[in-house]
N, C-alpha and C positions, 0 to 999 in steps of 0.2 A: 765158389765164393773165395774169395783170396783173404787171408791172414790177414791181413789191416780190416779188411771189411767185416768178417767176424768178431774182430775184437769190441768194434764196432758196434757191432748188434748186441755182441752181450753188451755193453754199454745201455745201450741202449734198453734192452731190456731189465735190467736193472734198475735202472731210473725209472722206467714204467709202472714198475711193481711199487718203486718207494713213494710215489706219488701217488699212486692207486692207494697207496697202506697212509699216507699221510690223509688223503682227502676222505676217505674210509677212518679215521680218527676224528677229524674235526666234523665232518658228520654225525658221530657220537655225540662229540660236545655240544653239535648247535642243536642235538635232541632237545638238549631242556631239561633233565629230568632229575634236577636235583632240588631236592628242599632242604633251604637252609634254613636255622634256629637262631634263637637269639639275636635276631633282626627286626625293623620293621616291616614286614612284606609290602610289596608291591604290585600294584598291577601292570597289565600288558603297557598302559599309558605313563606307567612311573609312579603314578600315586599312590598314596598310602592305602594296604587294604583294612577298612573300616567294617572290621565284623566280628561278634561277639555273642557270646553263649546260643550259639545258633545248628546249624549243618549243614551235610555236602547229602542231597539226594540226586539219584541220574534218573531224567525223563529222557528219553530216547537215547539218543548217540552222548546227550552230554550231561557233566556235571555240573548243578546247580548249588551255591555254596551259599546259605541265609545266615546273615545276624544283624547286629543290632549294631549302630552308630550311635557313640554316646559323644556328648560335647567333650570330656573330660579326656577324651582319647588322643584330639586334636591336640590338645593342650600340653598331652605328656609325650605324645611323639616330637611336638616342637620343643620341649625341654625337659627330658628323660631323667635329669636328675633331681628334680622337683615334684612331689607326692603330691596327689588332690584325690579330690571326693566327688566333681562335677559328673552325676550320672543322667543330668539332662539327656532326653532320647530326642536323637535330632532326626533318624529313621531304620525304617529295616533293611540292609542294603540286600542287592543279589547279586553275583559274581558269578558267568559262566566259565566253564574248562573243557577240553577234549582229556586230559593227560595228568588231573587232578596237582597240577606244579605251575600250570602258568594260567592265573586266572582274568578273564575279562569284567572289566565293571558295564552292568547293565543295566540297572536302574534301581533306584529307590522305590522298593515298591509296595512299602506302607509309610507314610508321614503325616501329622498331624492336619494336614489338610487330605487329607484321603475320603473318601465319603464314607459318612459313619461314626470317624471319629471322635472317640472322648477324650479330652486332657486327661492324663494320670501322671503321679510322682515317679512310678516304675514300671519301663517295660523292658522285658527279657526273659529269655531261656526259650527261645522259638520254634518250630519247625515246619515243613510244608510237605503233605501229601497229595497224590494225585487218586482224585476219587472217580472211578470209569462210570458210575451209575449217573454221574451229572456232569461227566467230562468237565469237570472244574480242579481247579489245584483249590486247595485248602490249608492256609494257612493259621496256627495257633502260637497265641505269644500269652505268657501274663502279662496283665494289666490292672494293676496294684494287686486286691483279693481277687480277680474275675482271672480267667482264662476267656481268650476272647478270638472271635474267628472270624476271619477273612478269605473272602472269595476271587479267582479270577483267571479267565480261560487261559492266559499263553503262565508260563512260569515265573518270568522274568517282567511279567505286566505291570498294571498300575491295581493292585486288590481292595475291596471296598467289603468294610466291615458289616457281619451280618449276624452275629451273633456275642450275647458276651454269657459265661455261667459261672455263677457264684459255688452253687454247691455240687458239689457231686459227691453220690449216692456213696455210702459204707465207708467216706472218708471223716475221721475222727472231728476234722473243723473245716471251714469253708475255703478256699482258695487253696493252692497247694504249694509245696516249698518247691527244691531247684527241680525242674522237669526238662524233659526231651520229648521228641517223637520221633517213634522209630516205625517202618514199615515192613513187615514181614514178607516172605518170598511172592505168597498167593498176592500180592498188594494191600492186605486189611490193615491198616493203622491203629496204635497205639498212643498213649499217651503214658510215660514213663515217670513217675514225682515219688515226692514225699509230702509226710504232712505240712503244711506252715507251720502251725507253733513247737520247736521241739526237733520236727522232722528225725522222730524215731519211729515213725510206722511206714515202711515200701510199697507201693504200690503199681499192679499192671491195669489200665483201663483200656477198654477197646474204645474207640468210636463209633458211635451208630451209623451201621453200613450205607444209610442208603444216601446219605448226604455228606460225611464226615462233621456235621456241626453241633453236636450234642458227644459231650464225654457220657459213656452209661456206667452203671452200678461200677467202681472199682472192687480188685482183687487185691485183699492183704498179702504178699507172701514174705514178707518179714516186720520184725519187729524187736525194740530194745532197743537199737541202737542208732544214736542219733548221727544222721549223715546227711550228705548235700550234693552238689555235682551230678544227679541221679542220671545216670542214659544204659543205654543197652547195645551189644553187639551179639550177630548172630553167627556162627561158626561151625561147618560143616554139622549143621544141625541141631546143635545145641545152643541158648538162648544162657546170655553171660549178662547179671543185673549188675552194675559197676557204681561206684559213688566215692567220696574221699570223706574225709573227718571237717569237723561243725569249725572250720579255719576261717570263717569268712570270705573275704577275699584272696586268702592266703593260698599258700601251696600245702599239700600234704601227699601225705600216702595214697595210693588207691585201694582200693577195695576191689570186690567180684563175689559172686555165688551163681553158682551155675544150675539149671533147671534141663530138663527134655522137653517137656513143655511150656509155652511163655507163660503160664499160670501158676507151675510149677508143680510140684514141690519141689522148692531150692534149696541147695546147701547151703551149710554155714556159711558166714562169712570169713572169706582169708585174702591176703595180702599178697598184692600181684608183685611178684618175684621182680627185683631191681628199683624200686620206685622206695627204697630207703636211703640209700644215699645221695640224690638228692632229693626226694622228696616230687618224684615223676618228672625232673627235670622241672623244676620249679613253676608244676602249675597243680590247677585240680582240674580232674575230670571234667570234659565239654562235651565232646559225643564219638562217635566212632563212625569209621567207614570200614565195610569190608568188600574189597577187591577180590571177585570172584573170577581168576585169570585164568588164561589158556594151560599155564603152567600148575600156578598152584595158588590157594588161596592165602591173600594178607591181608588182614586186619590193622588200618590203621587209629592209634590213638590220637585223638586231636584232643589237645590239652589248653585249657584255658588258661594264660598268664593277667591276670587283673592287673597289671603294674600301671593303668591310670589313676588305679584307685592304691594298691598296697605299694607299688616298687619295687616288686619284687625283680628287675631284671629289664632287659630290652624285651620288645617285641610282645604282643599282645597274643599271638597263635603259635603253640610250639606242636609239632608234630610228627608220632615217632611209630616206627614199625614193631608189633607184638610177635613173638612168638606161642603160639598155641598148641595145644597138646590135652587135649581133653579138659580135665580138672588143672591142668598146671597150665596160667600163662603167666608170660615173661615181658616185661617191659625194659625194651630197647633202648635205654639213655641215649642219644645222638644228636650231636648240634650239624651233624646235616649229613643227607644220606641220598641214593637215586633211588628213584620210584618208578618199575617201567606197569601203566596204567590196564596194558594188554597182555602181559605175561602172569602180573602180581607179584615177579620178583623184585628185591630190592638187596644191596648192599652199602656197607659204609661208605662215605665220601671220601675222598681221597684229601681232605682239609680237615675230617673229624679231628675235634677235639676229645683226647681218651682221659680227660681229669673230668670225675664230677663235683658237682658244686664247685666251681671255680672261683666264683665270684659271691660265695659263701651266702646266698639270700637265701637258701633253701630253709633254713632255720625259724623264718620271721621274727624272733625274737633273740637276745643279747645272753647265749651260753657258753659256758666251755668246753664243751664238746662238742664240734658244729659237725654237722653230717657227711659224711662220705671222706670225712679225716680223724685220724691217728693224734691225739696231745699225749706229751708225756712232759715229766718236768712241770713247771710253774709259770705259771706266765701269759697262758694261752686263749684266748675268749675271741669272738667275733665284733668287732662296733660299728658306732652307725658312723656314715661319712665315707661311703666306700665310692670309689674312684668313678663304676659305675651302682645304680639299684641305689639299697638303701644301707649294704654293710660291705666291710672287708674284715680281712684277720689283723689281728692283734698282739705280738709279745712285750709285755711290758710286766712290772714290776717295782714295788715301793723300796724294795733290796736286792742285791745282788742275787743273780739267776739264772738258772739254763731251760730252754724248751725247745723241743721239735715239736710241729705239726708235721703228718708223713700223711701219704696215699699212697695205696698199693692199687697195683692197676696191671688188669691184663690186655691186652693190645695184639695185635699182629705183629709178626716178624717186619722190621726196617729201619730205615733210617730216619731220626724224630728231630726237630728242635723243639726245647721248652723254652717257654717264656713267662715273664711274670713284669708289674707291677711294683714298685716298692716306696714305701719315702719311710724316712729314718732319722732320729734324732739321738742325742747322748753321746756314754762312751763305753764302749764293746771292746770285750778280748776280740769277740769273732763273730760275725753271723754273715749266712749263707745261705742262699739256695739247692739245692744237692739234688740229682738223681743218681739210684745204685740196683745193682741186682736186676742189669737189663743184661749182664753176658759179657758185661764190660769193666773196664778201670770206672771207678767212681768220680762224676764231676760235680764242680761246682764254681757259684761266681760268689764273689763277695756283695755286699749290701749291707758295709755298715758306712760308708760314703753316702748314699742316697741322696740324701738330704731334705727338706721339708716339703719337696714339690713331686709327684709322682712320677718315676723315672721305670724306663722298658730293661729289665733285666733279660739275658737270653743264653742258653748253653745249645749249639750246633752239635751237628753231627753226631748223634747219639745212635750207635747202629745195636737195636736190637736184635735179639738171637735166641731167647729163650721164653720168649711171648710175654713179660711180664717185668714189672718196674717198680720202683720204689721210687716218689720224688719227696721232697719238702720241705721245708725252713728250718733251720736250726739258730739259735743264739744264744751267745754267751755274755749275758749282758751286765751294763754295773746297774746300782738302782736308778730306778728312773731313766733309764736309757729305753728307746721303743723302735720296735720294727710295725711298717703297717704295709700288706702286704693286698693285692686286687688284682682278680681275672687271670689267672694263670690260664696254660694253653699249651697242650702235646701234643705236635700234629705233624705228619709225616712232611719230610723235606721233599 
């Protein structure tokens, strides 16, 4: 081979490999497998995914995802910055998956013309097992005081109501507070609640085996404290009762106590590590999947955002990977991450946003200390009127003043841009956006220009080095001079 022609080949060859390594990359990409947050999700058709306080079960190869379509959903996806209360139940929807990230809409498969059906003011908190003694799926919703069941051979069918129960046995009052249904390894179903009035007493109830359509005698295994969100995840064996604080629709903390048994006896109750600053990524507890992979087991958190009814934020399903460790789990704050559905592993997105509470809703209510942030100085509170949800931050004052708001934040080594929101009124020595103590010179933009309309503040190239960062607002203001500040965002360049 002559010297032109080799050079040639290696040419050649080179380009082979970089096109094998490109289309070996976009392959990755056109996997699919990232779940992003603080969106409205979508289906495979583009539509809005309409589903709520429900779950993901797999019958066969695929994942089947139930909840509940409220009127009020429609409403607040078509204008997200306006609150309502319309919990009209327009159906129970079903959504299949292979890969648990890109789901198919399948059908509506309870609605008020379903056979069986009674009008009620509420239905929700759902779920559906598959019962092998009557090869039927079985479905369970409430339905006002009743828990009520539905029957029907394919998963994704048209189910037709066959049962409703008012009381069940050893519980304190008739109908029960927020519930799940969970299905243990052997297949035997559960029914996961609290009481209705109060819902300070926990409860496990099996289903009567041979039909799934009768909840039997419930098991107390806690009590005192009043909580909501109630669902269950199982993990390498042991059985985790999970729930959040009496918030209503709100966001809060989660909860756990973990048992050997699903009957227990469970431990205390303690606070799942990260879901204080913001407050579980601004939902409560909906129900959990665990991903029993080739590699290794993940347990995902599916969190309920009610923001048709509270406003707390975009998107109605937020969903994040836990860390487990016998009595210690961890909750992964992540506004969006990849999920591989056969391995069970996952890591952050390569767009994660590493600020929590960004968009300061986690709070629900009008304080000066707002969660997952630093106030010092005077000045500082969160108000309603935020750019997105129902709040942003605030420095203001009736006299001359200085405050920071700061987060300290750990992250991966890279290179970051921050961004933020701002509109600004008065007159200012100074105020600023700042990050510091990433390994670098300290930057910052000005914003005391803004002006009354919400304008995109942004510092580039921010190369971290030492995993870890400091950002926040500072201002030097005179009286009555105001910074309002909405959705900040760290996310690798």
């Amino acid at each position: 081979m002559s010297t032109i022609n080799k050079k040639f080949y290696a040419l050649f060859l080179c380009l082979t490999i970089f096109f094998t390594n490109l289309t070996s990359m976009n392959s990755l990409e056109a996997s699919n497998d990232l779940i992003v947050n603080d969106v409205f999700w979508k289906d495979t058709s583009g539509n809005n995914i309409y589903s709520q306080g429900g779950g993901v079960f797999k019958f066969g190869d695929t994942y089947y995802w139930y909840g509940v379509h409220y009127k009020g959903a429609e409403t607040y996806a078509a204008s997200p910055n306006k609150k309502n209360s319309d919990t009209s139940f327009v159906s129970i929807t079903c959504y299949s998956s292979k890969d648990l990230v890109n789901w198919k809409f399948e059908n509506d498969v309870l609605t008020q013309n379903s056979p069986g059906w009674i009008n009620a003011g509420w239905v929700g908190r759902m779920g559906v097992a598959y019962c092998p003694r009557t090869k039927l799926y079985v479905l369970l919703t409430q339905h006002d005081d009743n828990v009520l069941f539905a029957t029907c051979s394919s998963p994704s069918g048209n189910f037709e109501v066959k049962n409703r129960q008012n009381q069940i046995s050893n519980v304190v009052k008739t109908g029960t507070g927020d519930q799940t249904v969970f299905v243990d390894d052997d297949g035997q179903a559960y029914l996961i609640f609290s009481n209705q009035s109060g819902r300070n007493h926990q409860y496990v109830a099996k289903l009567r085996e041979k039909d799934f359509l009768e909840i039997e005698k419930a098991v107390e295994i806690a009590k005192g404290e009043g909580r909501e969100g109630n669902c269950m995840f199982k993990y390498k064996g042991k059985y985790y009762f999970c729930a959040s604080d009496l918030h209503g629709w709100n966001s809060s903390h989660s909860y756990y106590m973990v048992a050997d048994n699903i009957f227990g006896p469970y431990s205390n109750w303690m606070v799942m590590e990260g879901t204080d600053n913001d407050f579980s990524h601004v939902t409560q507890t909906g129900f959990f999947y665990t991903i029993k992979g080739s590699k290794q087991e993940t347990v995902l958190f599916c969190g309920d955002r009610w923001s048709d009814f509270a406003g707390n934020g975009i998107g109605y399903n937020q969903w994040v990977p836990l860390t487990v460790d016998g009595d210690k789990v961890k909750f992964n704050s992540l506004s969006e991450f990849h999920i591989n559905a056969e391995t069970g592993e996952w890591r952050a997105g390569e767009k994660n946003n590493y600020i929590l509470n960004p968009s300061f809703e986690a709070d629900r209510v009008t304080t000066d200390n707002m969660a997952g942030w630093k106030s010092s100085g005077v000045g500082n509170s969160n108000i309603s009127n935020g750019r997105t949800g129902n709040f942003c931050m605030t420095q203001w004052s009736d006299q001359d003043y200085k405050s920071t708001l700061s987060q300290s934040i750990s992250l991966p080594n890279g290179t970051y841009t921050l961004k933020a929101y701002v509109k600004s009124g008065g007159t200012f020595n100074e105020s600023y956006i700042y990050i510091k103590g990433y390994g670098g010179e300290d930057k910052t933009v000005n914003i005391t220009k803004a002006g009354g309309e919400w304008k995109e503040f942004t510092i580039t190239d921010i190369v971290v080095t030492n995993g870890k960062c400091e950002v926040g607002v500072y201002t030097d203001g005179k009286a009555n001079a105001w910074v309002r500040s909405d959705d900040f965002s760290l996310v690798a360049q």
